[in-house]
PALUM-877760 format. One line per 4 residues: for each residue z, x, y of N, C-alpha, C, O. Coordinates in nm, 2 decimals. Each point is the difference from the previous one (the first is absolute). Layout:
! PALUM-877760
Z X Y Z X Y Z X Y Z X Y | ... $
//
This chain:
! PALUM-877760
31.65 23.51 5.42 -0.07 -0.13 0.00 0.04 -0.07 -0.13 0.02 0.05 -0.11 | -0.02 -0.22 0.15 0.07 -0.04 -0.13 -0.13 -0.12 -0.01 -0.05 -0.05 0.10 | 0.02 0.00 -0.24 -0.04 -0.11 -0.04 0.03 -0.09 -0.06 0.05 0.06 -0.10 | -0.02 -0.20 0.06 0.09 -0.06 -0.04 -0.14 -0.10 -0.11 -0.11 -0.07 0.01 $
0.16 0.09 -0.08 -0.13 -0.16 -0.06 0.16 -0.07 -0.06 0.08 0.05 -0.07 | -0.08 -0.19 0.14 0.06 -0.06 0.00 0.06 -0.06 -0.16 0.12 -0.01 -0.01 | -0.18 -0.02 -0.08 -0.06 -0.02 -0.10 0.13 0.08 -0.06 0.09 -0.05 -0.07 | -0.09 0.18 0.12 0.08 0.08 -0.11 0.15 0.07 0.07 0.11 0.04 -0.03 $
-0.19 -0.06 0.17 0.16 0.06 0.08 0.09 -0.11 0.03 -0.05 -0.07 0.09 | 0.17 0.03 -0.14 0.09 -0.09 0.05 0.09 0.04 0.10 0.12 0.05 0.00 | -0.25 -0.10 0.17 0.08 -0.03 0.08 0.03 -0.14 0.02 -0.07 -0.10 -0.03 | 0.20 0.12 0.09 0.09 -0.12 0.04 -0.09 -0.06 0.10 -0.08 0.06 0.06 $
0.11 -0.20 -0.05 -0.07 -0.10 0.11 0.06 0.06 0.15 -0.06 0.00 0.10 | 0.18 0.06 -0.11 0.05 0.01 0.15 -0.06 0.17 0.03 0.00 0.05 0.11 | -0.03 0.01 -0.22 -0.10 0.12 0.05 -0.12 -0.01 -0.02 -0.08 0.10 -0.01 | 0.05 -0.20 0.01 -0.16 -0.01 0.03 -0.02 -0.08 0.11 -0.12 0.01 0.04 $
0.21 -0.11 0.04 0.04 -0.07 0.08 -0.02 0.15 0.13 -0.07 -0.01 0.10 | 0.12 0.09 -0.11 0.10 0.08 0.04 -0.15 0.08 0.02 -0.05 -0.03 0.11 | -0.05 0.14 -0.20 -0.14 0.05 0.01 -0.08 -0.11 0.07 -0.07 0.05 0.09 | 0.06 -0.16 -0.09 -0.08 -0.10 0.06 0.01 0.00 0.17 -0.08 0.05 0.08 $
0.21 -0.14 -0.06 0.02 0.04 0.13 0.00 0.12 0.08 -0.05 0.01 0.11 | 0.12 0.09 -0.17 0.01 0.13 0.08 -0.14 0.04 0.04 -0.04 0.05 0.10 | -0.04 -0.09 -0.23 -0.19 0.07 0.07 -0.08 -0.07 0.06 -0.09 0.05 0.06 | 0.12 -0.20 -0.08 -0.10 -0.08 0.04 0.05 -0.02 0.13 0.11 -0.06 0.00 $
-0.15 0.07 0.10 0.09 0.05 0.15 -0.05 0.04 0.07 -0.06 0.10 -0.04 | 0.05 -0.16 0.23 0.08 -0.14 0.01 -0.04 -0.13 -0.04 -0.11 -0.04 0.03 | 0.17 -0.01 -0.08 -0.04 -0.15 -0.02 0.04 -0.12 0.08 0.12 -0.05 0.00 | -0.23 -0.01 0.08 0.03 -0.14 0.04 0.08 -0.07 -0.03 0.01 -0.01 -0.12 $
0.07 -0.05 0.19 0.10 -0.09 -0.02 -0.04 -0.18 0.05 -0.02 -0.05 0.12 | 0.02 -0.01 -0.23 -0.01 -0.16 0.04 0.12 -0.06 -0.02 0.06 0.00 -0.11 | 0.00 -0.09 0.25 0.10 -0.06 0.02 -0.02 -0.14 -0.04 -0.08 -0.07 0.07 | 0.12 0.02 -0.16 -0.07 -0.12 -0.06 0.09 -0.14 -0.02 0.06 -0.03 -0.10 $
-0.06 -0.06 0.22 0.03 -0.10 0.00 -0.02 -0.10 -0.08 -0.12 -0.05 0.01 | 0.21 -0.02 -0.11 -0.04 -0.08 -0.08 0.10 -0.17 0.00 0.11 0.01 0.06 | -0.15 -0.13 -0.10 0.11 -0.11 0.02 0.02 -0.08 -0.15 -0.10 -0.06 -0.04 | 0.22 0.06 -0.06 -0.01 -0.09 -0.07 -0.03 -0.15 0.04 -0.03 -0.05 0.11 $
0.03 -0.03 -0.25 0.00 -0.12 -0.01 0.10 -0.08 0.12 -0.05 -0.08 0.08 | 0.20 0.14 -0.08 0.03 -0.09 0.04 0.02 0.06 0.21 0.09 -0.03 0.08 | -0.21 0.12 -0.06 -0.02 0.01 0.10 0.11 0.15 0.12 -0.01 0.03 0.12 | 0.10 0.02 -0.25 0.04 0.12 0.01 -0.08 0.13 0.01 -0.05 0.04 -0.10 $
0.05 0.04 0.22 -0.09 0.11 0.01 0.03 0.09 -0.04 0.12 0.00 -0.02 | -0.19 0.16 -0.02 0.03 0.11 -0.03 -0.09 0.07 0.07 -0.11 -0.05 0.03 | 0.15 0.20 0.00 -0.09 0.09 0.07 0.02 0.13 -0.09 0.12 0.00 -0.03 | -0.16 0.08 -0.02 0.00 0.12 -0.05 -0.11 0.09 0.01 -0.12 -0.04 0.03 $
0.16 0.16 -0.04 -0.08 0.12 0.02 -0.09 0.06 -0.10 0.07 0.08 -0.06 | -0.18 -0.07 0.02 -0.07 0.07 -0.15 -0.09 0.16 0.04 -0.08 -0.01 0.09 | 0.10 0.08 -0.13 -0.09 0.09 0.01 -0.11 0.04 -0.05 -0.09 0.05 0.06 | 0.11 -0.09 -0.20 -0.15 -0.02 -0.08 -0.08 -0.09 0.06 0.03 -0.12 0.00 $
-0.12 0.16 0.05 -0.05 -0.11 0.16 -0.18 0.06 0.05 -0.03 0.11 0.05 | -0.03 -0.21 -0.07 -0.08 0.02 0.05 -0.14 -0.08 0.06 0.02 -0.12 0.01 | -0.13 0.14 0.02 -0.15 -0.10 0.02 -0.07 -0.01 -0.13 -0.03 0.10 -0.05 | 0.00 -0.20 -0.01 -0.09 0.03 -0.12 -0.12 -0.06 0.03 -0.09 0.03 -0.08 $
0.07 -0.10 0.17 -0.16 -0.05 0.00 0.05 -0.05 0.19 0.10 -0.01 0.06 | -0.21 0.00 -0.04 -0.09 -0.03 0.13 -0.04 -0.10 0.01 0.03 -0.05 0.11 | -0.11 -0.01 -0.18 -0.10 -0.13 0.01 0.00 -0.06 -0.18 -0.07 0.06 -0.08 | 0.14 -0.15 0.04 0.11 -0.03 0.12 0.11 0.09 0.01 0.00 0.09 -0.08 $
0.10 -0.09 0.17 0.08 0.09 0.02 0.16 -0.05 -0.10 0.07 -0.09 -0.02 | -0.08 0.19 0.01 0.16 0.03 -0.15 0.06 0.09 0.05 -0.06 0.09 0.06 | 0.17 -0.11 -0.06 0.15 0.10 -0.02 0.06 0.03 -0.10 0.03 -0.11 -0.05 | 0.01 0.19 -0.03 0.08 -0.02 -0.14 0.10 0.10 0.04 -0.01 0.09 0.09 $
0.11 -0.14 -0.18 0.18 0.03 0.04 0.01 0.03 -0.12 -0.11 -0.01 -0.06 | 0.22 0.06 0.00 0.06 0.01 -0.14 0.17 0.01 -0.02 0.05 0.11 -0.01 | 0.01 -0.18 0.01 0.17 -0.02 -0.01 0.00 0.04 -0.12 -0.08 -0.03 -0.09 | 0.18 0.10 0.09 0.02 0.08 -0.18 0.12 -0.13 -0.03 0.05 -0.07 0.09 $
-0.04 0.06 -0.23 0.11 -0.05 -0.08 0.10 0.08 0.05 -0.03 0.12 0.02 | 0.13 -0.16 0.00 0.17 0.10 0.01 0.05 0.08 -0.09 -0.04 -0.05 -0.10 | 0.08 0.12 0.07 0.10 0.07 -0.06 0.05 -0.10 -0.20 0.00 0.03 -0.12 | 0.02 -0.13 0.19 0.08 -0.11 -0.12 -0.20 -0.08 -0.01 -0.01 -0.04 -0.11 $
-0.05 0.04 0.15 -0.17 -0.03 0.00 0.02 -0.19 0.03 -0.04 -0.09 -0.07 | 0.13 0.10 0.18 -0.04 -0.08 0.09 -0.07 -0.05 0.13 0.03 0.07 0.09 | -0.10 -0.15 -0.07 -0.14 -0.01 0.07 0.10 0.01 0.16 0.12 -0.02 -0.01 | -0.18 0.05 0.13 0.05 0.02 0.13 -0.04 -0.18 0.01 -0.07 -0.07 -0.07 $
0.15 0.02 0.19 0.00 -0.12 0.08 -0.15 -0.03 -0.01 -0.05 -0.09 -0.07 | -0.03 0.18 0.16 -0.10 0.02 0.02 -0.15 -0.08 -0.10 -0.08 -0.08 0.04 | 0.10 0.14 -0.17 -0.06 -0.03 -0.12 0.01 -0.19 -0.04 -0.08 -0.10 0.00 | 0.22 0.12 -0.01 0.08 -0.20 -0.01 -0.06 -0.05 0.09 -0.08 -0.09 -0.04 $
0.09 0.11 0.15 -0.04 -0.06 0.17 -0.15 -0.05 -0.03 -0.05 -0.11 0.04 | -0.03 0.21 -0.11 -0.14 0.00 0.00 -0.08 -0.15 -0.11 -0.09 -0.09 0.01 | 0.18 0.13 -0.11 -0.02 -0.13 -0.09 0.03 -0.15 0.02 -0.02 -0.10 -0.06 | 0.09 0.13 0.17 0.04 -0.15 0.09 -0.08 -0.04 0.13 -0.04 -0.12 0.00 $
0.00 0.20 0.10 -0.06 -0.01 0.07 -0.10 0.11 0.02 0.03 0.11 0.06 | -0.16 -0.15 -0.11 -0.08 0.14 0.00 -0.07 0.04 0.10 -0.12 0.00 -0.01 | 0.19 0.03 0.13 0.01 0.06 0.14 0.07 0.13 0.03 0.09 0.02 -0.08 | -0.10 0.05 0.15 0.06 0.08 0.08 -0.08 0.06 0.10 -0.13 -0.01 0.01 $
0.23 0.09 0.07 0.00 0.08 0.14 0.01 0.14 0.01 0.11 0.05 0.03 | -0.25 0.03 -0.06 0.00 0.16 0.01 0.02 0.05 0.11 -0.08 0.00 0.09 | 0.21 0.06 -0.08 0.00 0.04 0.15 0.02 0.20 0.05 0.09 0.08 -0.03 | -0.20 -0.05 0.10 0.05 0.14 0.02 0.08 -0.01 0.18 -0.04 -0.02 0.11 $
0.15 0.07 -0.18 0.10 0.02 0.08 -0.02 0.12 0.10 0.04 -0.02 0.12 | -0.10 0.14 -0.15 0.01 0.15 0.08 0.11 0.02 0.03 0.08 -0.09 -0.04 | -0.05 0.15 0.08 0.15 0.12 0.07 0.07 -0.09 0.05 0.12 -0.03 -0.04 | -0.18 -0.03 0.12 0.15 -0.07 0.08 0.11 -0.11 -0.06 0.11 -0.03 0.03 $
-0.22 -0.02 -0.14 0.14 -0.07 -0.11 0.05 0.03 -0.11 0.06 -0.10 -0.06 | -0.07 0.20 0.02 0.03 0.07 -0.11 0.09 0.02 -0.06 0.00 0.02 -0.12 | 0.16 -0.01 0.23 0.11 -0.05 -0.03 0.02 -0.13 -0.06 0.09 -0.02 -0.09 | -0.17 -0.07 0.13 0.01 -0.16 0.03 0.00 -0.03 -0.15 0.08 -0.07 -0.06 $
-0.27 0.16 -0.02 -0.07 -0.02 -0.11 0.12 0.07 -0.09 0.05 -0.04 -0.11 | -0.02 0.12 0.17 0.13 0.12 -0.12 0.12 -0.11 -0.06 0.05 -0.01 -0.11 | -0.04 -0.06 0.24 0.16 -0.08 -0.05 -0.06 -0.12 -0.07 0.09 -0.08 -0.04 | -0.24 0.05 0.00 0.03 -0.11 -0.10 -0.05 0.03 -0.12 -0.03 -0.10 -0.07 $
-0.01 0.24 -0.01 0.01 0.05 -0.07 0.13 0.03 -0.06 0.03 0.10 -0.07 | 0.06 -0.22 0.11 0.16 0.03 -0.09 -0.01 -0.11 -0.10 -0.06 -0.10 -0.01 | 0.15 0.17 -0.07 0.00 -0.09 -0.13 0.10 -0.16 0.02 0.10 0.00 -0.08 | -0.12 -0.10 0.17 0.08 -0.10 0.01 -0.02 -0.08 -0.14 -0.08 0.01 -0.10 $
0.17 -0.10 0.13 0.00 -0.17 -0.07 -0.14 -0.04 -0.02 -0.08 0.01 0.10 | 0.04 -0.05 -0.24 -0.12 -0.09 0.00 -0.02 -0.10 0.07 0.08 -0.08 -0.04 | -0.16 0.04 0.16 -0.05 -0.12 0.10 0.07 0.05 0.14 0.00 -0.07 0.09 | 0.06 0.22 -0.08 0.06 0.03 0.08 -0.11 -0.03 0.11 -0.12 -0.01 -0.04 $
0.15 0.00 0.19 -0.16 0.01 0.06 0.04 0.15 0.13 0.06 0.00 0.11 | -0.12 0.09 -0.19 -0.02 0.14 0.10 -0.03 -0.01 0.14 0.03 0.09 0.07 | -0.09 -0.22 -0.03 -0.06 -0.01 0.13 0.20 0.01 0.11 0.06 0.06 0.09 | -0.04 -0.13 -0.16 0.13 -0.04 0.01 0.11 0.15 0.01 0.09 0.03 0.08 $
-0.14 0.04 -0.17 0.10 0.11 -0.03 -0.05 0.07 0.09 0.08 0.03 0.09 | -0.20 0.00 -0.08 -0.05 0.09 0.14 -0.01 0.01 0.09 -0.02 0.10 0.06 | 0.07 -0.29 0.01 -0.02 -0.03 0.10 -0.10 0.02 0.09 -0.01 0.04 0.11 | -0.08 -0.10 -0.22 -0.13 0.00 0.03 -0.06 -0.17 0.07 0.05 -0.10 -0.06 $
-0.14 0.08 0.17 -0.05 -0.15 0.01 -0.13 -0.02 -0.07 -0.11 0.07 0.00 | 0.15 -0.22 -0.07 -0.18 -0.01 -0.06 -0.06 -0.07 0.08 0.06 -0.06 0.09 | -0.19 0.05 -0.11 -0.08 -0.11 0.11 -0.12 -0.04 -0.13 -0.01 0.04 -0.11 | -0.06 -0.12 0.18 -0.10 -0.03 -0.13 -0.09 0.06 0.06 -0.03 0.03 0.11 $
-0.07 -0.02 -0.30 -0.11 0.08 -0.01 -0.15 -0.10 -0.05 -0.02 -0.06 -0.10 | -0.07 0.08 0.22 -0.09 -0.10 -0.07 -0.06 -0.01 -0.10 -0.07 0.10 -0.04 | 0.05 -0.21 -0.04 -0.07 0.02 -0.14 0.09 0.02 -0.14 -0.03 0.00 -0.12 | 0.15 0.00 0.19 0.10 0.00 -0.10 0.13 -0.07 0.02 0.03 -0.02 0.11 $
0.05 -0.01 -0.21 0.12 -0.08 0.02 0.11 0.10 0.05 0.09 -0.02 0.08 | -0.13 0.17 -0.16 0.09 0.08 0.03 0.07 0.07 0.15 -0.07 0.01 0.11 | 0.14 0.01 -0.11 0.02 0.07 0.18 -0.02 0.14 0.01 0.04 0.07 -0.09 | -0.09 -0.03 0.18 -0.01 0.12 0.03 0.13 0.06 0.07 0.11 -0.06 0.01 $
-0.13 0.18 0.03 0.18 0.10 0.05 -0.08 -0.02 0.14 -0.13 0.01 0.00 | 0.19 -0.04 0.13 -0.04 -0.04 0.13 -0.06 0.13 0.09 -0.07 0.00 0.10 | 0.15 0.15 -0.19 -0.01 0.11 0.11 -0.10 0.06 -0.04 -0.06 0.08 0.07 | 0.03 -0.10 -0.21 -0.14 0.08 -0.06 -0.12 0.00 0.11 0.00 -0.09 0.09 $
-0.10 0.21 -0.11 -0.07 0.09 0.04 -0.10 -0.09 -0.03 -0.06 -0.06 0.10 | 0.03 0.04 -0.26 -0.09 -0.06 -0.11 0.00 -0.02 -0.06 0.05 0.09 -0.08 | -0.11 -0.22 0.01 0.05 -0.11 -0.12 -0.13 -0.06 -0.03 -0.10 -0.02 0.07 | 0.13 0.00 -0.24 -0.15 -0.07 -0.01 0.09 -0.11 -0.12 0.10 0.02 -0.06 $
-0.16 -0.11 0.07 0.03 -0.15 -0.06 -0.06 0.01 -0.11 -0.13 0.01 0.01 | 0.19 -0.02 -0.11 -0.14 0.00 -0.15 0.11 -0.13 -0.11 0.11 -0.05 0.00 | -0.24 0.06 -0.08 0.01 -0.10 -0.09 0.00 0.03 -0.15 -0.11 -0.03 -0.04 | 0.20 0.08 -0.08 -0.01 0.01 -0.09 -0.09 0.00 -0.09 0.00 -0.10 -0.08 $
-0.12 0.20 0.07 -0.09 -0.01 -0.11 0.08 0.04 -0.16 -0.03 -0.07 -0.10 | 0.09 0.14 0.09 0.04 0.00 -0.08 0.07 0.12 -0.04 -0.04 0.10 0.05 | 0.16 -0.08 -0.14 0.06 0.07 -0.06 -0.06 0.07 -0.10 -0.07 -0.07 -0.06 | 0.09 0.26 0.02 0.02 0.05 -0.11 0.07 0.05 -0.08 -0.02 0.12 -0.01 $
0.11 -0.16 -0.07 0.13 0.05 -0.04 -0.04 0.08 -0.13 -0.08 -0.04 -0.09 | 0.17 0.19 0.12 -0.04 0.13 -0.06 0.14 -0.02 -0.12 0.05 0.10 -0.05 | 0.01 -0.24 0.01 0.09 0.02 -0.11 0.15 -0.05 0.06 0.04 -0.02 0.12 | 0.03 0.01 -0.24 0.19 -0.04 0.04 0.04 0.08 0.01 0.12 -0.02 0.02 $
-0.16 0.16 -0.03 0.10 0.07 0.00 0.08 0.10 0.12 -0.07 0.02 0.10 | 0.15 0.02 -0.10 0.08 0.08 0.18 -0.08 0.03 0.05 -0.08 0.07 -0.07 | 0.03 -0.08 0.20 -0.14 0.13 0.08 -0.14 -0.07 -0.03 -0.11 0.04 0.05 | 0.11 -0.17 -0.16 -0.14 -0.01 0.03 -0.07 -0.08 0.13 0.07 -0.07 0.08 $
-0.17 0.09 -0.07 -0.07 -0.01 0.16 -0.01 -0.18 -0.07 0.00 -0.05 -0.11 | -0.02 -0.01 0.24 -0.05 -0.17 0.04 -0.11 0.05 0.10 0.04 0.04 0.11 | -0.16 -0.04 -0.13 -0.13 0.00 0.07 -0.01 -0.07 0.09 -0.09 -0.08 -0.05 | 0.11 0.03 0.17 -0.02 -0.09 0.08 -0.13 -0.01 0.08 -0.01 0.04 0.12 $
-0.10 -0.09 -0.17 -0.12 -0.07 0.09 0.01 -0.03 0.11 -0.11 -0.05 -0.04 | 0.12 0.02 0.12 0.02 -0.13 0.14 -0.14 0.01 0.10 0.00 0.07 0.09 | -0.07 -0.11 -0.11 -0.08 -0.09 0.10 0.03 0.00 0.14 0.09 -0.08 0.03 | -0.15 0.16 0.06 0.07 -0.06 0.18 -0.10 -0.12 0.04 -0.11 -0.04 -0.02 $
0.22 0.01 0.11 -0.11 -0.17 0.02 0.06 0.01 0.15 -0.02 -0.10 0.07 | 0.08 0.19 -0.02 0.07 0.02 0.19 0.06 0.13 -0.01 0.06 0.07 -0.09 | -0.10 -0.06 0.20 0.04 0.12 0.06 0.07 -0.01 0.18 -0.04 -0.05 0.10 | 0.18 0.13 -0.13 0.04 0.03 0.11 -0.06 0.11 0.08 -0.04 0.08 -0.08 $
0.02 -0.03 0.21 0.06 0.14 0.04 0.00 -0.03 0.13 -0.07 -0.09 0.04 | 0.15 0.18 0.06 0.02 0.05 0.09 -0.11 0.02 0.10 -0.07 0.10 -0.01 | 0.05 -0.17 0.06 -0.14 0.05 0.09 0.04 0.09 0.05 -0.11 0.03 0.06 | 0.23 0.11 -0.01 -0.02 0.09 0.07 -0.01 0.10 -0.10 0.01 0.11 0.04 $
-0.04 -0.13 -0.21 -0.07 0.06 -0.07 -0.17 -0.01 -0.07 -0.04 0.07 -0.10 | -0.01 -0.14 0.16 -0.10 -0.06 -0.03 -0.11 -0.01 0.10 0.01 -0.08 0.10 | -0.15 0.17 -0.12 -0.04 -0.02 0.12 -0.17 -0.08 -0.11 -0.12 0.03 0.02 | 0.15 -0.11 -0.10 -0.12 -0.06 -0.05 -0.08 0.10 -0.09 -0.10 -0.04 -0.06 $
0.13 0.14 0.05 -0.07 0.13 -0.10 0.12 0.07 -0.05 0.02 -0.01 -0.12 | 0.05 0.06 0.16 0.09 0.10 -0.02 0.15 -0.03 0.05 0.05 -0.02 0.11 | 0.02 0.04 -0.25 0.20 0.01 0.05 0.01 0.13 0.01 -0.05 0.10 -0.05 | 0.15 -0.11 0.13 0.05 0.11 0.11 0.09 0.06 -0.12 0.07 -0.08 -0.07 $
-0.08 0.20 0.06 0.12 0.02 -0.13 0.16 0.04 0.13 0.12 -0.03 0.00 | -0.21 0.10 0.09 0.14 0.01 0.13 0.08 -0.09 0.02 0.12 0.02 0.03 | -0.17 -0.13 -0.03 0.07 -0.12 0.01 0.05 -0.09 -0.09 0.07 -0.09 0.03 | -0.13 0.12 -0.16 0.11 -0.05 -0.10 0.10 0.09 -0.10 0.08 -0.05 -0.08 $
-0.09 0.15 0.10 0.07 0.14 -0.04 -0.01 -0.06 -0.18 0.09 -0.05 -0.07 | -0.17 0.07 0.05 -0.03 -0.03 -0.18 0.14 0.09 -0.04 0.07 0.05 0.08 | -0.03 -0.05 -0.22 0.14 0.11 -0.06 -0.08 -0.09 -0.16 -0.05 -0.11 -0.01 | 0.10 0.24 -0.09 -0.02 -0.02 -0.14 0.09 0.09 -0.05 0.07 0.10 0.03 $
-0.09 -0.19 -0.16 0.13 0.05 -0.07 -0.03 0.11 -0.06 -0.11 0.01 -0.04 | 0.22 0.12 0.00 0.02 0.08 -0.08 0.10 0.00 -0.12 0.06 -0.10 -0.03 | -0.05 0.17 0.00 0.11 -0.03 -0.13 0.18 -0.02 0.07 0.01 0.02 0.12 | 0.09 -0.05 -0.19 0.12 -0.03 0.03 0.02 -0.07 0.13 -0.04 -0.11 0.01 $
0.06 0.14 0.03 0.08 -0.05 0.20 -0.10 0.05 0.09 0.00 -0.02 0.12 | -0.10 0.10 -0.19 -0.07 0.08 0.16 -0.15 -0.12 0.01 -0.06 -0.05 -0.09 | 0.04 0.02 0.20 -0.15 -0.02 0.09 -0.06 0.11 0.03 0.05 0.11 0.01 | -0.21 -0.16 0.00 -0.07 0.11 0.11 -0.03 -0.09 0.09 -0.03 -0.12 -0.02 $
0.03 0.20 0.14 -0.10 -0.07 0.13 -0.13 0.07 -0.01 -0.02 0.11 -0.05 | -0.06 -0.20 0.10 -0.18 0.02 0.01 -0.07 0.05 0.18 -0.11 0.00 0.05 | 0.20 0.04 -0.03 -0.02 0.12 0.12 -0.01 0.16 0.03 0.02 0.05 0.11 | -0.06 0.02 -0.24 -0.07 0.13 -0.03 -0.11 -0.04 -0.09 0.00 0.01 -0.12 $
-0.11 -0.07 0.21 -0.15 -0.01 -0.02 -0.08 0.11 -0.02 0.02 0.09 0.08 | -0.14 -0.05 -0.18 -0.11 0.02 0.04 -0.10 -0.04 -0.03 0.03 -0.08 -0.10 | -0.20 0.08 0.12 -0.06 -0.02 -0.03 -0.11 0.06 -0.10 0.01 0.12 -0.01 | -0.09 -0.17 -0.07 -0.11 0.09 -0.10 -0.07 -0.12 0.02 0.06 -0.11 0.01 $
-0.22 0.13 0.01 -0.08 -0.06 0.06 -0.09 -0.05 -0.18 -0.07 0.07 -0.08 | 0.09 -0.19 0.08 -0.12 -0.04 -0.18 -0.12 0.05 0.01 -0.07 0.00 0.11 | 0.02 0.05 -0.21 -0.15 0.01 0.01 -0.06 -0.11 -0.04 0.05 -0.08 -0.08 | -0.22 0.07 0.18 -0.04 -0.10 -0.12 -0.01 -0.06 -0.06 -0.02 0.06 -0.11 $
0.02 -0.19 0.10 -0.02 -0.11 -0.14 -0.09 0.07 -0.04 -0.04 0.10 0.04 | -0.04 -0.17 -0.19 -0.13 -0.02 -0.06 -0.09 -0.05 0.05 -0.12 0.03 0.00 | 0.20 -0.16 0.08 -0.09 -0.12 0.02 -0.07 0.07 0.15 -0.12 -0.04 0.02 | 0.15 0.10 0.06 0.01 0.10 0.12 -0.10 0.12 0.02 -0.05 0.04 0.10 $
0.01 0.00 -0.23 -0.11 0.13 -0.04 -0.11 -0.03 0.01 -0.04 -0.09 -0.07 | -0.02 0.14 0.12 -0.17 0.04 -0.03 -0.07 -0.06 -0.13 0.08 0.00 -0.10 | -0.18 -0.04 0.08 -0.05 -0.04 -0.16 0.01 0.14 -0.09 0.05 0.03 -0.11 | -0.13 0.04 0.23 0.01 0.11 -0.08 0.14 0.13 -0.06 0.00 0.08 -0.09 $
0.05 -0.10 0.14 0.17 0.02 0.02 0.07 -0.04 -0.10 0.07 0.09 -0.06 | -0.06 -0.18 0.03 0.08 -0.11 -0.11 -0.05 0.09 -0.17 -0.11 0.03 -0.04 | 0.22 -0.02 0.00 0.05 0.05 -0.12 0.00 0.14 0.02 0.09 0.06 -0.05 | -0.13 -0.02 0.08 0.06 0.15 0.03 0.07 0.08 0.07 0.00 0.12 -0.01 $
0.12 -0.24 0.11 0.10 0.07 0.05 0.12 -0.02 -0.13 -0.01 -0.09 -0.09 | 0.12 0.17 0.11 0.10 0.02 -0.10 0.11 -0.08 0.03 0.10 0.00 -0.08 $
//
């Protein structure tokens, strides 16, 4: 067993990069459609991804600085048009999401490279990818930037203000996970798929107990 207090052990950013990802797993993947100024689209993949609030409802993303601690399309895109398109893809486009995780030309547009179709998304200027599962339209509350330097995180807020989905996953309560085959990321090249389920049943709230009950369970 190893402990590290950061403070005194000098690891490298790409091995702590490297402890981060490998444990924190699987992680959600947001496919995130974004449009500069001059109306040029980008689509990319983030992992650090997830729900942060409900009411109202938040998504937050994080695009690391690059290698040389240059911001992704993504980040630029945002400060010009503070829109984009969270999209979960599932299994069936995952090739599609894989091929625009390449490192093109700045203003390159991935939709293009993927041979992907956009269509519009309500509530926003941005376009959505046409074969997606599910998409939610949000609106930039705001950025948190963790520093200039290689690997630091851009905090992405976004606000949904629309939502796509599939009505043959959607029955008004519950998404079908069979039918959108969720996949998350693990470290290097590998996915997991979300098709070796089980269940553990929550106990009780607080709010749920007996008067007399309350504070004395563990």
């Amino acid at each position: 067993m190893s402990d590290y207090l950061l403070e005194e052990h000098a690891l490298s950013p790409g091995k702590v990069y490297r402890l981060l990802s490998g444990s924190i797993c699987p992680r959600p993947i947001a496919w995130v459609s974004t449009l500069n100024a001059a109306g040029n689209a980008n689509l990319a993949p983030f992992s650090f991804f997830n729900v942060v609030s409900v009411n109202p409802p938040v998504l937050g993303f994080s695009p690391l600085l690059d290698g040389d601690a240059n911001p992704k399309d993504t980040i630029r895109n945002l400060g010009e048009v503070a829109e984009c398109v969270v999209h979960i893809s599932g299994e069936g486009l995952v090739q599609e999401m894989n091929a625009t995780s390449a490192g093109l030309e700045h203003g390159a547009d991935e939709f293009v490279h993927a041979g992907l179709e956009k269509v519009a998304m309500p509530g926003v200027s941005v376009p959505r990818v046409a074969g997606a599962p599910v998409a939610f339209g949000c609106r930039l509350r705001e950025i948190l930037r963790f520093g200039g330097q290689p690997l630091a995180g851009n905090l992405v807020l976004a606000e949904v203000v629309s939502i796509h989905i599939d009505d043959a996953l959607w029955d008004g309560r519950h998404v079908s996970a069979e039918g959108l085959r969720p996949i998350g990321r693990m470290a290097g090249n590998d996915y997991a798929r979300c098709s070796d389920l089980f269940e553990v049943e929550r106990p009780a709230s607080g709010s749920s107990l007996a008067p007399g009950e309350r504070g004395h369970r563990r």
